[in-house]
C-alpha positions in Angstrom: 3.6 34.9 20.6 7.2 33.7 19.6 8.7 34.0 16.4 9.0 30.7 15.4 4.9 30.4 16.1 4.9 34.1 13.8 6.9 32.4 10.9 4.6 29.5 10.8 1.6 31.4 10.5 3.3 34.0 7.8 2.2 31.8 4.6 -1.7 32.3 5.7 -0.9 35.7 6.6 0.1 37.0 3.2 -2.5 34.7 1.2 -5.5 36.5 3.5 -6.7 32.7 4.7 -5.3 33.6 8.2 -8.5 33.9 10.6 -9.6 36.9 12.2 -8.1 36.5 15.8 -4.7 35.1 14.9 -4.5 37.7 12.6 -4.7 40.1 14.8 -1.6 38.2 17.0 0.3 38.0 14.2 -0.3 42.3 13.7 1.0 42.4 17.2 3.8 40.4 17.1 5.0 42.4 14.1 4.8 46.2 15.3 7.2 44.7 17.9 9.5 42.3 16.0 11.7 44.1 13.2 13.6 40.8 12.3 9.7 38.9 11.4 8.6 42.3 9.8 11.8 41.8 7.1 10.7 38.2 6.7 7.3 39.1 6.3 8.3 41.6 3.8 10.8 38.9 1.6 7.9 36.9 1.8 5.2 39.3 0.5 7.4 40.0 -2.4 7.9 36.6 -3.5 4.7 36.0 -3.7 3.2 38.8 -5.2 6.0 37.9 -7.8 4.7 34.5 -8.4 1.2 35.7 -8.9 2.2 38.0 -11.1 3.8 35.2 -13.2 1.4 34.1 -16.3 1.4 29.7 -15.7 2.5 28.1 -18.6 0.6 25.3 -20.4 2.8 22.2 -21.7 3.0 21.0 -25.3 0.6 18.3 -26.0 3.7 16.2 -27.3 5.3 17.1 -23.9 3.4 14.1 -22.0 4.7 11.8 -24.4 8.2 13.0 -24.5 8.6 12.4 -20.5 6.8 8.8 -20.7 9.0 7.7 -23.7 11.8 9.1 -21.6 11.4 7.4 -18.6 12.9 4.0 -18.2 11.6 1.2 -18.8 10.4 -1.3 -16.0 12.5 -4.7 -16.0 10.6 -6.9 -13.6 7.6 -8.5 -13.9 4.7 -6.9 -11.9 1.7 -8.9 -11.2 -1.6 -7.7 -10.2 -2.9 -7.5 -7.0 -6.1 -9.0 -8.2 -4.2 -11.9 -9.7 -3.8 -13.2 -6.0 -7.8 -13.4 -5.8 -8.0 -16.0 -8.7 -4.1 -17.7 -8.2 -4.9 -18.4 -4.1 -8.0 -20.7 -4.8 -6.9 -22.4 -7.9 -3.3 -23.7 -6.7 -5.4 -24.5 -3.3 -7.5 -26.5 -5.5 -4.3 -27.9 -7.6 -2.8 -29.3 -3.8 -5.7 -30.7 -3.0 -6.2 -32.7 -5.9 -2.8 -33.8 -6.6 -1.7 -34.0 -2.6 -1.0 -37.4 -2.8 1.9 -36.9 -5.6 2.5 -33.9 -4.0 3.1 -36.1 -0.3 5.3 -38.8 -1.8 7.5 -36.4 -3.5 7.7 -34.5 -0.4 8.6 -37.2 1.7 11.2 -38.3 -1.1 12.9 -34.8 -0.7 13.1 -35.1 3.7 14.6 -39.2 2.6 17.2 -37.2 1.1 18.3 -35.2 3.3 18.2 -37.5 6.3 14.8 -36.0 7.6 12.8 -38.8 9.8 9.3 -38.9 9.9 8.8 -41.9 10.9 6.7 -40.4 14.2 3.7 -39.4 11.8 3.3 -43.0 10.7 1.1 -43.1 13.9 -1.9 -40.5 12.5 -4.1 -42.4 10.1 -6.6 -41.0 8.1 -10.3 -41.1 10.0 -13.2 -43.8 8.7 -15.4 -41.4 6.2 -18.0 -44.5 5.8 -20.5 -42.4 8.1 -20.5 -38.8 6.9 -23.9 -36.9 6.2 -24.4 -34.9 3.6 -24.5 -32.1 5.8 -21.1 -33.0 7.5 -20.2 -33.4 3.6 -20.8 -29.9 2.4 -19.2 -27.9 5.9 -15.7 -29.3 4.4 -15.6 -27.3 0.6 -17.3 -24.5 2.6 -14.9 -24.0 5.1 -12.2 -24.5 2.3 -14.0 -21.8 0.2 -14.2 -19.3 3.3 -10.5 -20.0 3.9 -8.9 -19.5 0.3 -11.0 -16.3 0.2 -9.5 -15.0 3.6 -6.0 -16.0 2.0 -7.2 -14.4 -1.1 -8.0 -10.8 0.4 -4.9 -10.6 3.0 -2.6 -11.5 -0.5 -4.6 -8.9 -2.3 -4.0 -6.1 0.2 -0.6 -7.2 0.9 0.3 -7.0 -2.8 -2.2 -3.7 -3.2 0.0 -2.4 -0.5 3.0 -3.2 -1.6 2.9 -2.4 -5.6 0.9 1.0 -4.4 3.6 1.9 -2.3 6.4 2.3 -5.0 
């Protein structure tokens, strides 16, 4: 076994969670190897010092003292969850004001030169002979849609603010 493999295995040596057989490799290696035997040594003594070392319980003030300390956060952070209720209702808030929401559009592109004078050929289909049935598919596929939107933000944003 090489050294490098030796010195990797060194830290479950000395706590005793090393198994049996590479144990035994390790012992090997060792009886041959003065420069891992020193290392093993250094090692041992650290920590055997650090166990020896009694752990130290903070003040109950001392929590409060690092939180008060640290700075404070200066942008706005939205919940991730916020996307699950914002998605559907500005869907909602398009749909019912899409008219204004077209003519103002359309105003902007006039202003900066943009034509659009090709779409004047699409007209909005006859709606006289629509079931019920037919009637209902529309909201539901709207639904099914905002909540797909609604879970990819959510996980974005979850991803993203959980992240750092």
């Amino acid at each position: 076994m090489s050294c490098d493999k030796v010195r990797g295995l060194f830290q479950d040596y000395v706590t005793r969670e090393l198994g049996p057989g590479k144990r035994r490799l390790v012992d090997e290696h060792l009886l041959e190897c003065e420069g891992c035997r020193k290392e093993l040594a250094l090692m041992s003594a650290i920590v055997s010092s650090l166990d020896s070392q009694s752990v130290l319980e903070p003040s109950a003030e001392f929590s409060h003292r690092v939180m008060s300390a640290l700075p404070r956060q200066s942008r706005l952070v939205l919940s991730p969850w916020l996307s699950l209720v914002l998605v559907p209702i500005l869907g909602g808030l398009m749909y019912l004001f899409r008219v204004q929401l077209a003519t103002g559009l359309l105003g902007v592109l006039d202003r900066f030169g943009i034509d659009l004078s090709g779409l004047a050929q699409f007209q909005m289909p006859d709606l006289s002979n629509i079931t019920m049935l037919q009637l209902a598919v529309v909201p539901l596929a709207a639904v099914v849609l905002g909540l797909g939107l609604s879970i990819g933000t959510a996980a974005f944003c979850w991803r993203y603010y959980s992240e750092g």
